[in-house]
C-alpha positions in Angstrom: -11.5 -17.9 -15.3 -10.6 -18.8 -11.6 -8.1 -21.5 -10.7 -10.2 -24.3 -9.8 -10.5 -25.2 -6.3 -7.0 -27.2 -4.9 -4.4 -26.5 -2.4 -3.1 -23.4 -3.7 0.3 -22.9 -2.5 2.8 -19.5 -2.0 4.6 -20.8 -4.9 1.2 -20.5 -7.4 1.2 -16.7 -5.9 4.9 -16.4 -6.7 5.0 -17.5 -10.3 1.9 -15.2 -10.6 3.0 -12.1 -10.1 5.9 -12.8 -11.8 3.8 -13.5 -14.7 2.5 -10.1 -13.7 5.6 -8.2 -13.6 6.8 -9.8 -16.8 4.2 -8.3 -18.7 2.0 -5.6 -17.1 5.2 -3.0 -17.1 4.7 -2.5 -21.1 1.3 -2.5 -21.3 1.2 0.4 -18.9 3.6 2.1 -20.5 1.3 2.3 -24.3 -1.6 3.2 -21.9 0.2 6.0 -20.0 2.7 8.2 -21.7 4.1 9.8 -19.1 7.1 9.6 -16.1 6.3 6.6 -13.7 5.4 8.7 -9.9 7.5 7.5 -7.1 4.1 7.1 -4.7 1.1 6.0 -5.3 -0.6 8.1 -8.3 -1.4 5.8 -10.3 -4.5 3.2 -8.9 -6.9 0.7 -10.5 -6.5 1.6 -13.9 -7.6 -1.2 -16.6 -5.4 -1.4 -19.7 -5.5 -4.7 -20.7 -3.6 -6.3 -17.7 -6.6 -8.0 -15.7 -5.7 -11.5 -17.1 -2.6 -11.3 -15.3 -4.3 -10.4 -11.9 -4.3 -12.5 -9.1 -8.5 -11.9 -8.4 -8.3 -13.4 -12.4 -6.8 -16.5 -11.1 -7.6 -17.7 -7.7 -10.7 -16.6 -5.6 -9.1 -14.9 -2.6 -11.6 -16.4 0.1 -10.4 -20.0 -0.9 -7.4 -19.3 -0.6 -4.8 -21.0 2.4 -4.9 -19.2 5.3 -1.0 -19.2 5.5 -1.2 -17.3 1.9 -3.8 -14.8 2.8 -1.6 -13.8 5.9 1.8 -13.2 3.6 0.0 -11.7 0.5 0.5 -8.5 1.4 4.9 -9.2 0.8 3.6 -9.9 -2.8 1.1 -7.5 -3.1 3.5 -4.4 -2.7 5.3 -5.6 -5.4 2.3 -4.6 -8.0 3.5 -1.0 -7.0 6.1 -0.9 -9.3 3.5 -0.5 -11.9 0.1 0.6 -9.8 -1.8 0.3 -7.0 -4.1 -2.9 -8.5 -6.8 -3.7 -7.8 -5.8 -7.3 -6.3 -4.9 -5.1 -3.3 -8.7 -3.8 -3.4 -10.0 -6.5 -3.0 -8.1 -8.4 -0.7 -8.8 -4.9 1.9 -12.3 -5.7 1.2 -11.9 -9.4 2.2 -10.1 -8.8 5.6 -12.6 -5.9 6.6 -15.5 -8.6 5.9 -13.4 -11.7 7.4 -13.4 -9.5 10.3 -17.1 -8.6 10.5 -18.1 -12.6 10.0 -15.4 -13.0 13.5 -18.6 -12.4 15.4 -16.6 -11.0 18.3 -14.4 -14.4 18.8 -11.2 -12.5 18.5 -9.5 -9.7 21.0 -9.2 -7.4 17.8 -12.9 -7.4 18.1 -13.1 -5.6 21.3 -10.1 -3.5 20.4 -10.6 0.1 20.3 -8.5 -0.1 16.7 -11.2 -2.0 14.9 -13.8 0.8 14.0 -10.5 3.1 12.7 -9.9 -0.2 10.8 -13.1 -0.3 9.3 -13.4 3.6 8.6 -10.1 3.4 6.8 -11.2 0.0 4.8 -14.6 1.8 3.8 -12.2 4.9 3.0 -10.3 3.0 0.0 -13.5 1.5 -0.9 -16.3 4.4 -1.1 -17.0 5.9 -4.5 -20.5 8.1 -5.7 -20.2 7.0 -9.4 -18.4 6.2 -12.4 -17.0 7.8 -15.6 -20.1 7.5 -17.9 -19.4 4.4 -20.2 -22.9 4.2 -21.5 -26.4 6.2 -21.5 -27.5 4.1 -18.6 -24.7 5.0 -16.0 -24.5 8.9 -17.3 -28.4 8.7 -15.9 -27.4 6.9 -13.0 -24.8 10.0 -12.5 -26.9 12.3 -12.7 -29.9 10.7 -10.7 -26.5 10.7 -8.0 -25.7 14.3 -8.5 -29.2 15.2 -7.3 -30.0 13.0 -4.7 -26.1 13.4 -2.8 -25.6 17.0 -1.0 -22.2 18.7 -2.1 -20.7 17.9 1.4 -20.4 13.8 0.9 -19.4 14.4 -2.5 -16.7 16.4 -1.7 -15.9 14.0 1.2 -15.8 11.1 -0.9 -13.9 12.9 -3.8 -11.6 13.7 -1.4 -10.7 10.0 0.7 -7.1 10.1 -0.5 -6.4 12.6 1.8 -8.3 11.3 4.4 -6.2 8.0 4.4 -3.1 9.7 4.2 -3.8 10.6 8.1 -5.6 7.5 8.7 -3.5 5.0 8.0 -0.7 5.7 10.1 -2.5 6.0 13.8 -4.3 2.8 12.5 -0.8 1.3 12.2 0.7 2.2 15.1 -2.3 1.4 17.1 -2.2 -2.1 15.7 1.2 -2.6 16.7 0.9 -1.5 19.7 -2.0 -4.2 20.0 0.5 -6.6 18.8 2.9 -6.2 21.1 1.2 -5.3 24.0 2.6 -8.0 26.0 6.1 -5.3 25.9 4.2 -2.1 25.1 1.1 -0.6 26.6 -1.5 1.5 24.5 0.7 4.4 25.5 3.9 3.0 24.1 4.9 2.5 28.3 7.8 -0.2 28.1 5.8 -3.2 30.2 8.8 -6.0 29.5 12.1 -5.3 28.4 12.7 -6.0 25.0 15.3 -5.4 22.2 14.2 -3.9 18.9 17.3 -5.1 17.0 19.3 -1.5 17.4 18.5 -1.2 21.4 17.5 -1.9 24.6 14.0 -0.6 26.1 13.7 -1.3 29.8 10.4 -1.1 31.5 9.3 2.6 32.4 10.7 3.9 29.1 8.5 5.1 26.3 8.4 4.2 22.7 6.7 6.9 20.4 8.5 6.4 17.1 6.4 4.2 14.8 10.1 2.9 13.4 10.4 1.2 16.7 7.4 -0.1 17.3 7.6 -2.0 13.9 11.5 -3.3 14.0 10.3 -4.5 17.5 7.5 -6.1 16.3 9.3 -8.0 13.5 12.3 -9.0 15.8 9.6 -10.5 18.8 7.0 -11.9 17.4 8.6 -15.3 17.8 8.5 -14.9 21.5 4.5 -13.8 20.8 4.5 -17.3 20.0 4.0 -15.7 15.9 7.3 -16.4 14.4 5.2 -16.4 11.1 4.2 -12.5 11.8 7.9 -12.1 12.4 9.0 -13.4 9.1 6.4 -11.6 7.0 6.9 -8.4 8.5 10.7 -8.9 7.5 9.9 -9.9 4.2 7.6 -7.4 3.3 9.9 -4.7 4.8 12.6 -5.8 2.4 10.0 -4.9 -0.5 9.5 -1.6 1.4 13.0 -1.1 1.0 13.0 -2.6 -3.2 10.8 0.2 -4.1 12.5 3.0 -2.1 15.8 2.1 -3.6 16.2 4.6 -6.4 15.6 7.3 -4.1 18.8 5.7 -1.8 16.7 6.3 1.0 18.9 6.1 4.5 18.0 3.4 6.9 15.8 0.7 6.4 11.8 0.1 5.3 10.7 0.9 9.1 12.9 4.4 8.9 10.7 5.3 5.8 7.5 4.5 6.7 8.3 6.4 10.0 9.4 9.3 8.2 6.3 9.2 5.9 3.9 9.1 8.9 6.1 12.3 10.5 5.3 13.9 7.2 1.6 13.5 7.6 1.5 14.3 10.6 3.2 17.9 10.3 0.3 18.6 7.8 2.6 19.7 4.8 0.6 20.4 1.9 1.1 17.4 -0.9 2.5 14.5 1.5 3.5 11.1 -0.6 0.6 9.2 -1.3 1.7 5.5 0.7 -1.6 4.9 2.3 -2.0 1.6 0.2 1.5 0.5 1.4 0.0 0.8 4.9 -2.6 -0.5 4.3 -1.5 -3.7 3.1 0.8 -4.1 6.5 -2.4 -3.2 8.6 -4.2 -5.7 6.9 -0.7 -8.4 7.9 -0.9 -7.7 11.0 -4.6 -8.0 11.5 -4.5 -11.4 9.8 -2.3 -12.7 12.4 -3.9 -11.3 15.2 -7.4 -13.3 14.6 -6.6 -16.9 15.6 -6.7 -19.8 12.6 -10.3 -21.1 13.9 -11.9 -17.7 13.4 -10.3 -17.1 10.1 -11.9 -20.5 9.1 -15.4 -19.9 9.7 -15.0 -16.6 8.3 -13.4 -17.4 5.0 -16.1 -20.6 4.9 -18.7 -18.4 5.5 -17.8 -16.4 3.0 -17.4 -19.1 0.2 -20.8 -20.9 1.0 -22.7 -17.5 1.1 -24.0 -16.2 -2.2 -22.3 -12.5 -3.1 -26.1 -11.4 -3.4 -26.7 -12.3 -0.1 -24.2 -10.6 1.7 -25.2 -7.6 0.0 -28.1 -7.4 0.8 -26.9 -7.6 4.6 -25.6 -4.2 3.7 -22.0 -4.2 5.2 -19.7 -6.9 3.4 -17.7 -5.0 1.0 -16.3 -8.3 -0.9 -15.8 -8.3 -3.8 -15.7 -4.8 -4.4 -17.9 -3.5 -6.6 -16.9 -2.3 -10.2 
């Protein structure tokens, strides 16, 4: 049962997910008997935890504004235990916030919006499920005939594919964000302090660490100091679940050193694209402007789920 609808406020989120991690630890421990992975292995397994979801207890379109652009900082913190599926489905509801923007918004026209999309419909995209019942083991195998062996494959595959994704989606998104400082090139525009150094104009900036400690330390002169303390915030998360590796530098230095990785092609790279994905989807939420976001989250609310279906291209809520 849903929260009924009120002024929900950071602190319901806050005493949720404590709720979450209060409980939700042991239960996946009698469902999974094995050593916890230090990435992202396990995702979107059900074992008993969905009452202590947040999609249990608030709808996600209804909720503030203000919230929707923080919850990725509380999100993350899930990953102690999984990837949940609260972080499913609030991808899906910025890919289709995004589509109801009707152009109103400079991300619209941004060349990063269709690798947004792609990498949204990446997480999302299945063929079928394990068969539960008589009905969806037909269903299968009506799927195995009529899908050629390429797509399957594809789609079996989309955790690699988001692993190289994700990260030129970042960086291109950052660069968007600051592109008052930074061109699409990473050409130094303004001169501008990252927190560690200077960059003067003419310089180039090509480490994604950069890009992001300067984002967080000038948003407030992007007139966003919200961006500025949300990226801080969820960078200290970063830095919570790194810590038992004792990781050097900071949450920026990781993820920077994680998108290296990928890029170098090694064989078995950690799996983090959910991590990056849930800062892709901050970022975007403060780059569409409050009225957009309004008409796209009322849209949304008003409009039955069967309807936007059958539209074809709104992705909330996810299907199960």
């Amino acid at each position: 049962m849903t929260t009924p609808d009120k002024q929900i406020t950071e602190e319901d989120i806050q005493k949720a997910m404590e709720d979450y991690l209060r409980n939700v630890p042991t239960l996946l421990k009698r469902f999974i008997n094995a050593p916890q992975p230090q990435d992202e292995r396990y995702m979107f397994n059900l074992f008993g935890q969905e009452q202590y979801l947040l999609i249990s207890k608030f709808r996600l379109e209804r909720l503030p504004i203000r919230v929707l652009r923080r919850l990725p900082v509380h999100l993350v913190k899930q990953f102690t235990v999984q990837v949940e599926l609260d972080s499913l489905w609030y991808w899906a509801l910025t890919h289709d916030v995004i589509l109801s923007s009707n152009d109103q918004s400079d991300f619209d026209k941004s060349p990063m919006r269709p690798l947004f999309e792609v990498l949204i419909a990446a997480h999302l995209a299945k063929l079928s499920d394990a068969p539960r019942n008589s009905a969806i083991g037909r269903l299968n195998r009506v799927i195995s005939d009529a899908v050629s062996q390429p797509t399957k494959d594809l789609v079996s595959h989309t955790h690699l594919i988001l692993s190289y994704l994700c990260y030129p989606a970042l960086e291109g998104l950052t660069k968007q964000a600051m592109s008052p400082y930074i061109d699409s090139n990473g050409c130094v525009a303004k001169t501008f302090h990252d927190g560690r150094r200077q960059w003067n104009v003419g310089q180039k900036v090509n480490r994604l660490e950069t890009l992001l400690r300067a984002l967080e330390k000038n948003a407030g002169n992007l007139l966003k100091p919200d961006l500025s303390m949300d990226l801080r915030d969820f960078r200290l998360e970063v830095e919570k679940l790194i810590s038992v590796r004792k990781q050097s530098g900071d949450g920026w230095d990781f993820i920077y050193r994680q998108r290296i990785v990928s890029a170098h092609g090694v064989a078995s790279p950690e799996l983090r694209s959910s991590l990056i994905t849930n800062l892709i989807c901050l970022v975007v939420w403060h780059l569409l402007d409050e009225k957009t976001l309004e008409n796209g989250l009322k849209r949304m609310a008003e409009m039955p789920e069967n309807f936007r279906r059958s539209w074809g291209f709104y992705y909330y809520p996810p299907e199960q």
